[in-house]
N, C-alpha and C positions, 0 to 999 in steps of 0.2 A: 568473024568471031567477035563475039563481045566480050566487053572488059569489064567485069564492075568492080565499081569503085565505090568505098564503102562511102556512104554519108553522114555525117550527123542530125539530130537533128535539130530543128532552128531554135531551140530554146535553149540548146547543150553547148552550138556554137558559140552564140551569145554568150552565154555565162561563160568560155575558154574566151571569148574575145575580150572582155570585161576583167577576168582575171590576168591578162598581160599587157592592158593598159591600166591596171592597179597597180601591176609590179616595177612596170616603168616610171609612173609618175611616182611612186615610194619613192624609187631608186634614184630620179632626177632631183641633184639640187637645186632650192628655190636660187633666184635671179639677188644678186648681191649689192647693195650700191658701196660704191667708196665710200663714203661718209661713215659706213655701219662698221663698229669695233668687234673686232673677232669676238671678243666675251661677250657680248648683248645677250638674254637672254627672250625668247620670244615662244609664244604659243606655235610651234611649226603643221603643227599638224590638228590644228582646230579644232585639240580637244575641247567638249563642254566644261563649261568650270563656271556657275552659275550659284550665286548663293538665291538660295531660295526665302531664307527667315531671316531677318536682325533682330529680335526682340530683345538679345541679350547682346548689352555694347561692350561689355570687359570681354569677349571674349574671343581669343587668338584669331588671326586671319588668317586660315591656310596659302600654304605659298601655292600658286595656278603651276598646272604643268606646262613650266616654262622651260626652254633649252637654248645650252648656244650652238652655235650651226655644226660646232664639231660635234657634240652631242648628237642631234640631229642626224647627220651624215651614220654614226654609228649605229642609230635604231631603225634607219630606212630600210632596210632590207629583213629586220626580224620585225618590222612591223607589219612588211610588204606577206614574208612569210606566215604569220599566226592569223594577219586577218583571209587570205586566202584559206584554212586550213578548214577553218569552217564551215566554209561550201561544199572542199571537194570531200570533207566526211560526212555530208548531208544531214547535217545542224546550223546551215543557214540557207535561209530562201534567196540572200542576196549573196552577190559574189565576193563581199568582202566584210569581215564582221565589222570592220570599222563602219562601214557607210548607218549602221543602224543610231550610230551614239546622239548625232542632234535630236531625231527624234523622242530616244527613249528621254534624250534630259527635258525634253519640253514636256513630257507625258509625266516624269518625276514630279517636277516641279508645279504642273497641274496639281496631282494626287496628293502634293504636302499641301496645297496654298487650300485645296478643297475640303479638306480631310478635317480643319480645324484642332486638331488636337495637339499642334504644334504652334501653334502663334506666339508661345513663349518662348522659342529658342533663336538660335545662332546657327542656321544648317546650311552649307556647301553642297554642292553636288558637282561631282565628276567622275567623265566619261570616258571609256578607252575599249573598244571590242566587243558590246555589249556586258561589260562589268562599270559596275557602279559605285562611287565611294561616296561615304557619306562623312563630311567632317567636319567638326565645330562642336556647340555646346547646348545639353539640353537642360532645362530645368530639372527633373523628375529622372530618376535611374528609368521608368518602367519605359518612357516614349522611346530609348535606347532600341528596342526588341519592335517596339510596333512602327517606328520608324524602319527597321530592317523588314520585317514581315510587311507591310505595305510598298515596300519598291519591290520585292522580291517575288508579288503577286501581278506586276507589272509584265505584258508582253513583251517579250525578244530579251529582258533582262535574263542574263544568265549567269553573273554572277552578283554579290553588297557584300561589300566590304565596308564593315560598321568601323568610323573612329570615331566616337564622339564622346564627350566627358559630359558627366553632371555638376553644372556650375560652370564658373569661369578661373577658378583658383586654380586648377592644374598644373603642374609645372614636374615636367615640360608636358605637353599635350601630348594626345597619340597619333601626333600627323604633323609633319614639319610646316614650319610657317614662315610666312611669306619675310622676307628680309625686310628691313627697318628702311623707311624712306627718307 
């Protein structure tokens, strides 16, 4: 008598194998040295955070998404969880929304640097899931909207979250900033 045993297949395994060494390495804390002060705060998870324009020197420097390790250890597993979420509801081609963020910010930062219509501003970019922030300062209210409507026309982007001011006088900006060195 035979037995069958159901199979998957080789593209399905992949993508379940993919998905549970994402959720391990989320979940594994990085390697620590003695030297490092529990409160450091470090990019742990290599978000993009990329300023794309300086034209405008008055204006805030957004703080990078930086964490300390306790931080860190608390978003490993909802991070592990929401970027898995978007495979298995089949709104992403990769196994994990994270893995898309270096590309979309180098694709970002092409389409400002090309686009020319921003050469006067102060614009940031950063990444997390396939969502995009945009923060700093523009000259002109209107580049506000067509700086949102051009990343937003961008493959795999699936969310822009606009914070950006016109001008540099704002206070307090709409995006916290980077602490005073």
């Amino acid at each position: 008598m035979y037995t069958i045993k159901p199979r998957l297949r080789p593209s399905r395994q992949r993508a379940i194998q993919g998905l549970c060494l994402a959720g391990v390495l989320a979940a594994a804390p990085p390697a620590r040295s003695a030297d490092e002060p529990d409160g450091e705060r470090r990019n742990w998870f290599d978000d993009p955070f990329i300023q794309a324009t300086s034209a405008m020197p008055g204006c805030p420097v957004p703080d990078a998404p930086l964490l300390t390790q306790e931080q860190m250890r608390r978003e490993a597993h909802y991070r592990a969880e929401r970027g898995t979420s978007c495979f298995q509801a089949g709104r992403c081609r990769l196994p994990n929304a994270y893995l898309y963020d270096k590309e979309i910010a180098s694709r970002v930062l092409k389409a400002i640097t090309v686009d020319g219509r921003f050469a006067d501003t102060s614009v940031w970019i950063e990444g997390q899931r396939r969502w995009v922030w945009l923060k700093g300062c523009v000259a002109r209210a209107e580049q506000k909207q067509a700086l949102e409507q051009l990343v937003r026309a961008i493959d795999d982007v699936e969310a822009v979250i606009e914070q950006l001011q016109v001008g540099t006088g704002a206070t307090p900006p709409p995006y916290r900033t980077a602490p005073p060195r």
